[in-house]
Backbone bond lengths (Angstrom), bond angles and torsions (degrees), N, CA, C in turn:
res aa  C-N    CA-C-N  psi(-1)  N-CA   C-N-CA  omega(-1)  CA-C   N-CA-C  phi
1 X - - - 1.463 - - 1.524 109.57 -
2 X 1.270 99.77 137.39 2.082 102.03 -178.96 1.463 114.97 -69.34
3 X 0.630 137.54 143.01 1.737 147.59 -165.65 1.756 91.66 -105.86
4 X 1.457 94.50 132.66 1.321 104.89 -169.40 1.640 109.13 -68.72
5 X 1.247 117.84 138.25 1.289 129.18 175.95 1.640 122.28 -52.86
6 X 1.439 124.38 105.77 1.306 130.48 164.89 1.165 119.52 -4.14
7 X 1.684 130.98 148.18 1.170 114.05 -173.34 1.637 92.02 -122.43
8 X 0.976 128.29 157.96 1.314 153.47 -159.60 1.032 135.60 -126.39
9 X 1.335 134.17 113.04 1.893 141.78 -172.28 1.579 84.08 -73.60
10 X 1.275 105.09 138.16 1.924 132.12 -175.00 1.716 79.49 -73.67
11 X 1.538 123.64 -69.42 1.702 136.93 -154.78 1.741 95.51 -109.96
12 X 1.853 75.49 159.71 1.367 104.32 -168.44 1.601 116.31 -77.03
13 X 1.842 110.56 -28.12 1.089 121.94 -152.64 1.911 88.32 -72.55
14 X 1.810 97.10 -167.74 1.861 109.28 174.42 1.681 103.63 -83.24
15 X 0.925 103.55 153.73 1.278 124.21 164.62 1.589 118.50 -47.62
16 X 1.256 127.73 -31.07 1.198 126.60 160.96 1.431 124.33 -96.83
17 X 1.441 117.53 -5.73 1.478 124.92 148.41 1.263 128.25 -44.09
18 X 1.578 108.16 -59.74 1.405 134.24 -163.70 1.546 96.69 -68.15
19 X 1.446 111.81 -46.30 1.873 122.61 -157.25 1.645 92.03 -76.37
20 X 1.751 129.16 -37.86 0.896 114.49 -164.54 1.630 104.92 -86.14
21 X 1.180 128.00 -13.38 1.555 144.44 -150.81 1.757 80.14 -89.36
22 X 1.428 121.84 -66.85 1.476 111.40 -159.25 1.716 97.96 -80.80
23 X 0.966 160.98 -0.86 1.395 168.72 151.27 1.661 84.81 -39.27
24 X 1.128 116.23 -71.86 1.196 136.70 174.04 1.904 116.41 -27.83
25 X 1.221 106.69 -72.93 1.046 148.47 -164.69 1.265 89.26 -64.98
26 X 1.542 121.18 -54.58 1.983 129.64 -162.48 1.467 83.38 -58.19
27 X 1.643 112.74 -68.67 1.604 114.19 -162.14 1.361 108.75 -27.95
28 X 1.597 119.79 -75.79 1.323 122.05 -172.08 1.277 100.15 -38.85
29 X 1.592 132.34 -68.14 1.727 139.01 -144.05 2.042 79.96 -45.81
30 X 1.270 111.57 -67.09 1.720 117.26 -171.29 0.995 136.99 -32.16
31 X 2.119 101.93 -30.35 1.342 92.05 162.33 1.352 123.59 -111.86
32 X 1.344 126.70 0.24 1.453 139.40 148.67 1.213 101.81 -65.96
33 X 1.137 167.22 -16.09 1.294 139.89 -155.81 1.244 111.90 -70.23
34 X 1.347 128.26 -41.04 1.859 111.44 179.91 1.890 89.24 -61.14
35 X 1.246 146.49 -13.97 1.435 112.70 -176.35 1.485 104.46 -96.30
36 X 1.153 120.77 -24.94 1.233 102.83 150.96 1.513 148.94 -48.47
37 X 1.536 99.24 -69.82 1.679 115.42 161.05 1.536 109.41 -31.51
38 X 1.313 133.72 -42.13 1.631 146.37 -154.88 1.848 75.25 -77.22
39 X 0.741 151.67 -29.64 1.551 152.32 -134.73 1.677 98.52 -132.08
40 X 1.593 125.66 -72.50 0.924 133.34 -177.68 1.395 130.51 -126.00
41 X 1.353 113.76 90.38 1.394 127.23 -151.65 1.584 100.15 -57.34
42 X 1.124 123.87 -27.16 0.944 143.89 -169.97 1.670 107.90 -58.23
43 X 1.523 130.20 -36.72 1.012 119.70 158.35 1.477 144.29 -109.99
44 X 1.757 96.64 49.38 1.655 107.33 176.09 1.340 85.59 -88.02
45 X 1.321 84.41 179.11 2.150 107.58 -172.84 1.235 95.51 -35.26
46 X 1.143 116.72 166.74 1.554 121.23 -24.79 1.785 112.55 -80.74
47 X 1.010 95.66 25.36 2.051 98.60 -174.82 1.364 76.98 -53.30
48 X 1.841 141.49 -106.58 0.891 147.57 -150.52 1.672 127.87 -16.89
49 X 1.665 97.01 -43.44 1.066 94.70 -171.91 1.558 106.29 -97.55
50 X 1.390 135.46 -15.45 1.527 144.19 146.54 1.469 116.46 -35.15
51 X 1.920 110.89 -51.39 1.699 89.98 -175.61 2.010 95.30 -88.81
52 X 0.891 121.15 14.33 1.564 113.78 166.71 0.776 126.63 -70.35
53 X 1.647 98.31 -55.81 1.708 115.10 157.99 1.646 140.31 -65.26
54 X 1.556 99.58 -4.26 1.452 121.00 153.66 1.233 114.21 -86.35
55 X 0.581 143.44 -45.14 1.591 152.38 154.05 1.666 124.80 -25.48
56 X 1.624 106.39 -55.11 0.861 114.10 -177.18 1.806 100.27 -100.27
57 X 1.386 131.03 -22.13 1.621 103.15 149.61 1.288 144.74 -64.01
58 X 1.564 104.93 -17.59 1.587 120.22 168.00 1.672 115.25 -78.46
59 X 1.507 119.05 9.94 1.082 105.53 177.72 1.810 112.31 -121.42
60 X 1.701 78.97 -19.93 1.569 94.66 173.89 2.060 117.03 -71.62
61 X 1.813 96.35 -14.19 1.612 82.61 177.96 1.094 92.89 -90.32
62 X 1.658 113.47 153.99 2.009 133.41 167.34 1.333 78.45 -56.54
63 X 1.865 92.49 130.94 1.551 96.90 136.66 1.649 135.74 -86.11
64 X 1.226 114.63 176.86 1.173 126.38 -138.63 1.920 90.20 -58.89
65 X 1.432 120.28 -23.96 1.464 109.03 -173.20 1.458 109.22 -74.74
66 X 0.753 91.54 -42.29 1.883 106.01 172.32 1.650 106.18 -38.97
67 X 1.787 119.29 -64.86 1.421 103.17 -175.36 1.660 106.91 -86.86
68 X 1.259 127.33 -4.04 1.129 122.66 163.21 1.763 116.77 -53.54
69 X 1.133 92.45 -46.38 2.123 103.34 174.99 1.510 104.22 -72.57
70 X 1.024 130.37 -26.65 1.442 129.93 165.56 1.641 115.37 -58.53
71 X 1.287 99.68 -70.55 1.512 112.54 179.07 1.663 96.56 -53.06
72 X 1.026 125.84 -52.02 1.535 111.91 -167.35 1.872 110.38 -74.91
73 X 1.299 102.30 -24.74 1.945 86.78 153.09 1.373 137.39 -68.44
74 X 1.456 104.18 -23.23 1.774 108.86 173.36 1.525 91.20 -93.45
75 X 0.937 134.11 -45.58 2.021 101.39 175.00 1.721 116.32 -70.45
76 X 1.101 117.22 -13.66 1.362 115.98 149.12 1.676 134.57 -52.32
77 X 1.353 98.81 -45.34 1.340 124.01 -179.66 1.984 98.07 -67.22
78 X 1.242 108.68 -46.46 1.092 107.28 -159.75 1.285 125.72 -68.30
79 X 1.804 88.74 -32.93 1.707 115.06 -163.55 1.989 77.99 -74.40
80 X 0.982 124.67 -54.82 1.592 115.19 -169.34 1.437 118.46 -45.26
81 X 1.538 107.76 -34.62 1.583 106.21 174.64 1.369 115.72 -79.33
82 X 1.214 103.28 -15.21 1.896 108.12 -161.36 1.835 80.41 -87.55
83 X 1.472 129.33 -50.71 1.587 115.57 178.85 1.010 112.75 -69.74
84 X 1.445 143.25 7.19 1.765 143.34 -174.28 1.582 93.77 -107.24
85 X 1.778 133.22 -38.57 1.144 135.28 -159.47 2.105 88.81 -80.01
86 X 1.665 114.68 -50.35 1.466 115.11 -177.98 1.293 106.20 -43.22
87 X 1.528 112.16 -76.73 1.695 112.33 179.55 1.204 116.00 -13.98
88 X 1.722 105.25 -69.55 1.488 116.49 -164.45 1.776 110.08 -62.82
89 X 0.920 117.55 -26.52 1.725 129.13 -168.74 1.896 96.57 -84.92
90 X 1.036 105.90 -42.94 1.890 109.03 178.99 1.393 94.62 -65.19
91 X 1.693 134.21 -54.35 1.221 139.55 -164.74 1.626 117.71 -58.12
92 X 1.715 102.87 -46.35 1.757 97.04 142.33 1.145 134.77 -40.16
93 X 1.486 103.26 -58.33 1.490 101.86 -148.32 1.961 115.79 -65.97
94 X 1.957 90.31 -10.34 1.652 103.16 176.87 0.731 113.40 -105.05
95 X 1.589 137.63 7.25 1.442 144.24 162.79 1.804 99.60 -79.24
96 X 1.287 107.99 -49.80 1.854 121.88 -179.02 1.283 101.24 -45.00
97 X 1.268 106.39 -52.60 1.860 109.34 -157.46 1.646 102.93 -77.75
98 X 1.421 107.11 -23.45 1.627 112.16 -172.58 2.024 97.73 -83.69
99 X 1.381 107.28 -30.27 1.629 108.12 -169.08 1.511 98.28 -92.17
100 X 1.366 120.78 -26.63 1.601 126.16 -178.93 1.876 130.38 -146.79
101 X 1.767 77.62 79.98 1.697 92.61 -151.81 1.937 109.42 -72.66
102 X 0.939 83.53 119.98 2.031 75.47 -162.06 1.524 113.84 86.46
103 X 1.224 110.97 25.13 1.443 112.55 160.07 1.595 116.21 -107.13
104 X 1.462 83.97 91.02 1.829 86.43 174.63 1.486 123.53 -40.85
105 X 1.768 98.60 -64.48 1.616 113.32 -160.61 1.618 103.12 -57.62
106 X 1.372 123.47 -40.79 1.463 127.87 178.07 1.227 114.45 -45.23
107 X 1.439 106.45 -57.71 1.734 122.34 -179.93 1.775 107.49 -47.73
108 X 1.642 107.82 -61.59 1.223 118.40 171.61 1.501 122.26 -34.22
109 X 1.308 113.65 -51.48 1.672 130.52 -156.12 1.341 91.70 -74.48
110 X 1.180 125.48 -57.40 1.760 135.14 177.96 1.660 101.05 -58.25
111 X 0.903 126.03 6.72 1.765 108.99 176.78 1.565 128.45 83.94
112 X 1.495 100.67 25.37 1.391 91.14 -148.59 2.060 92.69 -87.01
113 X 0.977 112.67 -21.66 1.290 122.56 -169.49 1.733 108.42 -82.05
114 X 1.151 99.99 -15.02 1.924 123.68 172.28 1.307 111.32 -79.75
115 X 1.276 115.62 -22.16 1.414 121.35 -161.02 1.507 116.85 -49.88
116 X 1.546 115.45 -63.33 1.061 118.09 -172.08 1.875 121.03 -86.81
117 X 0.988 94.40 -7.30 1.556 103.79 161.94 1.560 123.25 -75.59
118 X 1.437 104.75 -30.07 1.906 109.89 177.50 1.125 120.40 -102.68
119 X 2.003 112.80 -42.48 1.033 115.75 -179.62 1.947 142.11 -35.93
120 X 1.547 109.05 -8.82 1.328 111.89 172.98 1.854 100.97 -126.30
121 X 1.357 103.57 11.37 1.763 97.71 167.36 1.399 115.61 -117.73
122 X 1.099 111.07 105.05 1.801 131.72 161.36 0.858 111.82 1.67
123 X 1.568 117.11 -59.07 1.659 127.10 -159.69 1.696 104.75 -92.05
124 X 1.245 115.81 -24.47 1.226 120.95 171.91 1.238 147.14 -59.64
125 X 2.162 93.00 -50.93 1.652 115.55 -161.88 1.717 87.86 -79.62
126 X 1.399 111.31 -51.23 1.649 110.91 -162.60 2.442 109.42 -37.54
127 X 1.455 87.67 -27.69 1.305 93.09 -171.26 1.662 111.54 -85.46
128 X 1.307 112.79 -46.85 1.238 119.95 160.10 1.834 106.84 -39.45
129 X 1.373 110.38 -62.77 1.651 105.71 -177.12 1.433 107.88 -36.21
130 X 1.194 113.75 -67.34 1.430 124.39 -144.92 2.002 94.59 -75.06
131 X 1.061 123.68 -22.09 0.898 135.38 -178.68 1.994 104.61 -77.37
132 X 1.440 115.75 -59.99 1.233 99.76 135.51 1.631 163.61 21.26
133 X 1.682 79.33 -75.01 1.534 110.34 -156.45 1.585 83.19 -93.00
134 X 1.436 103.23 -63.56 1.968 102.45 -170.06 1.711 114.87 -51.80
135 X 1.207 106.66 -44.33 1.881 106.39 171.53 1.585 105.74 -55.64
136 X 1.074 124.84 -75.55 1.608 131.69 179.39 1.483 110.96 -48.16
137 X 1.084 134.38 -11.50 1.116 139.28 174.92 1.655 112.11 -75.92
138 X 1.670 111.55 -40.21 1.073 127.41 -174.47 1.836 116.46 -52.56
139 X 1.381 101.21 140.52 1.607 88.57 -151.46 1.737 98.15 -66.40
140 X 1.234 140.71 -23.25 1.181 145.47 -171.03 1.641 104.71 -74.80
141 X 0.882 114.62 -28.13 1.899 122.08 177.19 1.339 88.54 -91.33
142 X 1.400 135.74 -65.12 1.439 132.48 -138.20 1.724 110.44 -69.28
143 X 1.409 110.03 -48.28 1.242 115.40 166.23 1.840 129.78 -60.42
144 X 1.320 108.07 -13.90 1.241 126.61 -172.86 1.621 94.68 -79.57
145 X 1.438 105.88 -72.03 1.830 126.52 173.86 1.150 85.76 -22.63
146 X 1.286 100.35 -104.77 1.985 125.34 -168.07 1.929 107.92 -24.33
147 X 1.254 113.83 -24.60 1.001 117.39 177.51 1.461 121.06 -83.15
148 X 1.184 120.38 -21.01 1.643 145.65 175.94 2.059 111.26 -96.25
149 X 0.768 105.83 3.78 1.731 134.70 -167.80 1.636 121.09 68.45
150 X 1.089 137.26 14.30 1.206 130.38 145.40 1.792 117.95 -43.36
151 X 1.502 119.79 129.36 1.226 117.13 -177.35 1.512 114.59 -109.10
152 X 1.394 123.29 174.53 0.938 119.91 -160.53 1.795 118.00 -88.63
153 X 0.963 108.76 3.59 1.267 133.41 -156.95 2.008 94.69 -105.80
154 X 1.325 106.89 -52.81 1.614 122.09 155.62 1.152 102.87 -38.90
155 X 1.165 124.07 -51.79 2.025 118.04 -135.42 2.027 83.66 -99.65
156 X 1.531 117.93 -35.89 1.300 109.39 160.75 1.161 130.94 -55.79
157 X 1.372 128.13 -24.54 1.188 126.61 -145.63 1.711 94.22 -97.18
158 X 1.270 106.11 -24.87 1.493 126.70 168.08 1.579 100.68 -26.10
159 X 1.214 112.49 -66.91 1.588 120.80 -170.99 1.741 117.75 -80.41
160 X 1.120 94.94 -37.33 1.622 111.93 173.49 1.918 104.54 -49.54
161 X 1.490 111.78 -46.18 1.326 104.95 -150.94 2.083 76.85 -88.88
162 X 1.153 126.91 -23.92 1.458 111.92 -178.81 1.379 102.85 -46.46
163 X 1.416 101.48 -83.34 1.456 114.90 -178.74 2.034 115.89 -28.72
164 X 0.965 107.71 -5.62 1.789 124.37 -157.80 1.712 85.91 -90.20
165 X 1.436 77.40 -67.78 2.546 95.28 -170.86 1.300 90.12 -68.26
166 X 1.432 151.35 -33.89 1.321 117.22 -175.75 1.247 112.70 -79.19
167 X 1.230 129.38 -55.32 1.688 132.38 165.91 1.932 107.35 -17.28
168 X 1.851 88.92 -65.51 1.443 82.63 -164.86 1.582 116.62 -66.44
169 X 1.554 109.44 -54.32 1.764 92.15 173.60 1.677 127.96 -55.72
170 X 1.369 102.32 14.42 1.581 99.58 176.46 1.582 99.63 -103.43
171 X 1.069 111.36 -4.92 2.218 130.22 173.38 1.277 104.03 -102.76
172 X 1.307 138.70 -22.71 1.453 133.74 130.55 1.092 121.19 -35.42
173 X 1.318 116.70 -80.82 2.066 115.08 -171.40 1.092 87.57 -56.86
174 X 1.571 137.58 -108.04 1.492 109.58 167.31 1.332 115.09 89.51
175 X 1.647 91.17 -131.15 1.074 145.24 127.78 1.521 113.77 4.77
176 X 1.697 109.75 -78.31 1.039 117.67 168.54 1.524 137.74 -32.43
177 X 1.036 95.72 -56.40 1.834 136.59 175.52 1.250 85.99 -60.31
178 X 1.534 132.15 -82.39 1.479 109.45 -151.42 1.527 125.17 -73.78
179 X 1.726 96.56 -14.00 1.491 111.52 156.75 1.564 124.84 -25.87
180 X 1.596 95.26 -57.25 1.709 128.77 -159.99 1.870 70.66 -68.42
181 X 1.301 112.35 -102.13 1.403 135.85 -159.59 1.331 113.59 -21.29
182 X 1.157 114.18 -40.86 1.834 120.58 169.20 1.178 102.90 -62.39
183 X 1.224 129.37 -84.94 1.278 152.44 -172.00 2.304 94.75 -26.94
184 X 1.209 104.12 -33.77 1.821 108.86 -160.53 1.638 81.31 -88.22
185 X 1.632 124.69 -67.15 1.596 119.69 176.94 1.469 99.91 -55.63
186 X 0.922 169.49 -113.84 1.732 153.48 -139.51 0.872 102.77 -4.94
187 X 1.479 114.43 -75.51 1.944 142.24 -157.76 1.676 87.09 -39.42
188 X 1.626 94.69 -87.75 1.620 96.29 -159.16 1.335 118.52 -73.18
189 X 1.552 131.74 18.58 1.331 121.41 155.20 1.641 104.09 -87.04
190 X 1.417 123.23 -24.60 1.402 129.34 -170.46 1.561 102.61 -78.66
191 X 1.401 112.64 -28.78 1.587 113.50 -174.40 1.849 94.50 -74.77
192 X 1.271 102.85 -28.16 1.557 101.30 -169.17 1.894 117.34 -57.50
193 X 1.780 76.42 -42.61 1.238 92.56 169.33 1.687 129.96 -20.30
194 X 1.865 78.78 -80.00 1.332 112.74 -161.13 1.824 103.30 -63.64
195 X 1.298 101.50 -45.13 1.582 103.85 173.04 1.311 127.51 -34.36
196 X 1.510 111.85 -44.98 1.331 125.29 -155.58 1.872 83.86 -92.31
197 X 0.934 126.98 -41.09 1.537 128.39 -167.16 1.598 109.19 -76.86
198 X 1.373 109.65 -28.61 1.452 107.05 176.15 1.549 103.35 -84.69
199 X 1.570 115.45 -21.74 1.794 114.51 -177.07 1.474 77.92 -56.00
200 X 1.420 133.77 -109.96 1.132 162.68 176.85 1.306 108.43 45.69
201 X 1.880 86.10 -71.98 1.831 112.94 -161.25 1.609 91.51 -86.34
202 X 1.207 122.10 13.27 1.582 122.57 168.23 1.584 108.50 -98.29
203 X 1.335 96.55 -32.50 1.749 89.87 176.40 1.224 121.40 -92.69
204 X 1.610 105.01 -11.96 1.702 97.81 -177.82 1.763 111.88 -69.60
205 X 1.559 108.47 -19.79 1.385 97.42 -173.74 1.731 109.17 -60.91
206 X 1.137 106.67 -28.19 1.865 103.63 -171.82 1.659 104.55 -84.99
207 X 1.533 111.72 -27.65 1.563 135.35 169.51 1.878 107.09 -31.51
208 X 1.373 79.23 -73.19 1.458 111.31 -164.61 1.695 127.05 -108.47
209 X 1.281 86.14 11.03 2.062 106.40 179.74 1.557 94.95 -39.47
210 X 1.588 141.76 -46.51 1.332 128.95 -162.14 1.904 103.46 -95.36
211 X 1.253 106.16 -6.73 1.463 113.77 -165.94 1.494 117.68 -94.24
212 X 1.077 133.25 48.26 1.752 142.94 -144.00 1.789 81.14 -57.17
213 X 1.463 122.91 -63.56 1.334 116.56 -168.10 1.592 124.75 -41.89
214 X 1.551 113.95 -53.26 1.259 106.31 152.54 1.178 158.76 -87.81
215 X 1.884 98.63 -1.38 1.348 96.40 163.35 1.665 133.52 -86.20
216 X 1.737 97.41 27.84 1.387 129.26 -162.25 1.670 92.70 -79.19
217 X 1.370 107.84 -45.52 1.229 120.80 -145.18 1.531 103.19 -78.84
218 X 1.672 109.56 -17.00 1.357 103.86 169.43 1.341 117.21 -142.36
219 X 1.155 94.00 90.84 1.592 127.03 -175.88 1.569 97.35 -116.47
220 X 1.615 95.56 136.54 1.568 110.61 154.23 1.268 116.57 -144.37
221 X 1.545 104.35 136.05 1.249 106.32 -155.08 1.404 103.26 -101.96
222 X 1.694 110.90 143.12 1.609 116.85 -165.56 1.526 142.09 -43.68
223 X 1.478 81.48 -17.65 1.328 104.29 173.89 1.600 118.22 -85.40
224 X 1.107 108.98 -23.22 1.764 108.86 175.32 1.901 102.55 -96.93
225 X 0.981 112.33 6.53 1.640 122.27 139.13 1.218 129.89 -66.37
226 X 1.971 115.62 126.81 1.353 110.26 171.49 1.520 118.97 -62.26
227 X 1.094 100.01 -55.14 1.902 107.28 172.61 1.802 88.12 -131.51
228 X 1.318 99.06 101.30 1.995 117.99 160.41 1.430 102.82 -41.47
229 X 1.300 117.27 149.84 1.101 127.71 172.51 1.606 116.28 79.51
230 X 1.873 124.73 2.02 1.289 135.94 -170.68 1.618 97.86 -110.79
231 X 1.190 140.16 -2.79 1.307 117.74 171.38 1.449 130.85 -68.17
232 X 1.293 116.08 129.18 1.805 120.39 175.31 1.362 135.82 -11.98
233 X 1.289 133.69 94.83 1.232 137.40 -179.23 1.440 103.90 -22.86
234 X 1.665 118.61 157.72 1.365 118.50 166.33 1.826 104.98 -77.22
235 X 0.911 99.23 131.34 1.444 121.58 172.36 1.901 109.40 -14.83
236 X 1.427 127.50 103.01 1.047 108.52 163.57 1.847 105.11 116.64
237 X 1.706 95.79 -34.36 1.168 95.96 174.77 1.459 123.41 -101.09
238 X 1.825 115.22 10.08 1.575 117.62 -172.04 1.387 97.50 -65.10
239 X 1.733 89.97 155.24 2.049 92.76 172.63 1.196 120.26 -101.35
């Protein structure tokens, strides 16, 4: 299946350039608009009040730093459980060796030989824990532990903190995901933006061809173009 195509800023400038540039740009369109409309019927109401309201939904989504600080508190969160689950898993493994000193297969059964292969993967350690948790649980291990001072509340918590890292790295992707999804609604309400603002300053040149003063006011200069020379025909005249 094709993976949907990237979405794309129309302009080069920031995101609060562009939003503050047509703010700008709306004013003028508002009070030219009967000389426009006289030209291109096409932008009496509600054009005006459409890129306003583009305007003001592109400012209402977080930008991208915003869910970036989000996402980096749930991998914060996570990385804390994933170092609370290590502790606790080392804290076995020296209770084991103290309750079953030269007991390979014991050591084995508890994960101890897994350790460093899962211990920094999400999807891994939670299984190792609980895996852990069910051997040590066993009344022939459990009483041994508890007997060496490991408590029982420890040897639970074994499973408790699994269940902890899977929850949370599933509030990671998450996270992740809506990262992506914001970041895709920004883009194309901001392209909306820009669309409607480059129509504009595309029609004022035929608008205002005798009017140098106001067709000052909507100018964009080539450089705050993604590719110059690509903005929207005036209404009526595309080929």
């Amino acid at each position: 299946m094709k993976h949907p195509d990237e979405v794309l800023r129309l302009f080069n400038k920031s995101d609060d350039e562009m939003l503050q540039q047509a703010d700008v740009k709306l004013a003028s369109f508002i009070k030219n608009q009967p000389a426009f409309v006289a030209r291109f019927p096409q932008l009496a109401e509600p054009f005006s009040a459409e890129w306003a309201a583009d305007i003001k939904a592109a400012r209402n989504i977080l930008p991208d730093y915003a869910s970036v600080a989000e996402q980096t508190n749930e991998s914060d969160k996570l990385e804390v459980l994933m170092n609370e689950g290590r502790n606790l898993f080392q804290m076995l493994m020296l209770y084991a060796q103290l309750a079953f000193p030269n007991h390979v297969i014991a050591l084995r059964s508890m994960g101890q030989s897994q350790y460093e292969s899962s211990s920094r993967n999400h999807l891994k350690f939670p299984v190792l824990l609980r895996k852990a948790y069910t051997e040590a649980s066993k009344a022939e291990y459990k009483a041994a532990l508890m007997d060496k001072g490991m408590t029982e509340l420890e040897i639970d918590t074994l499973n408790t903190l699994a269940d902890k890292i899977v929850k949370q790295d599933l509030a990671v992707q998450n996270a992740k995901k809506d990262r992506s999804l914001d970041a895709n609604e920004r883009i194309i309400t901001l392209n909306m933006v820009w669309e409607k603002m480059g129509l504009v300053c595309q029609c004022a040149k035929l608008v205002f061809q005798k009017d140098s003063t106001r067709y000052a006011l909507f100018l964009l200069s080539d450089n705050e173009n993604k590719k110059p020379g690509e903005n929207p025909p005036p209404p009526g005249e595309a080929k």
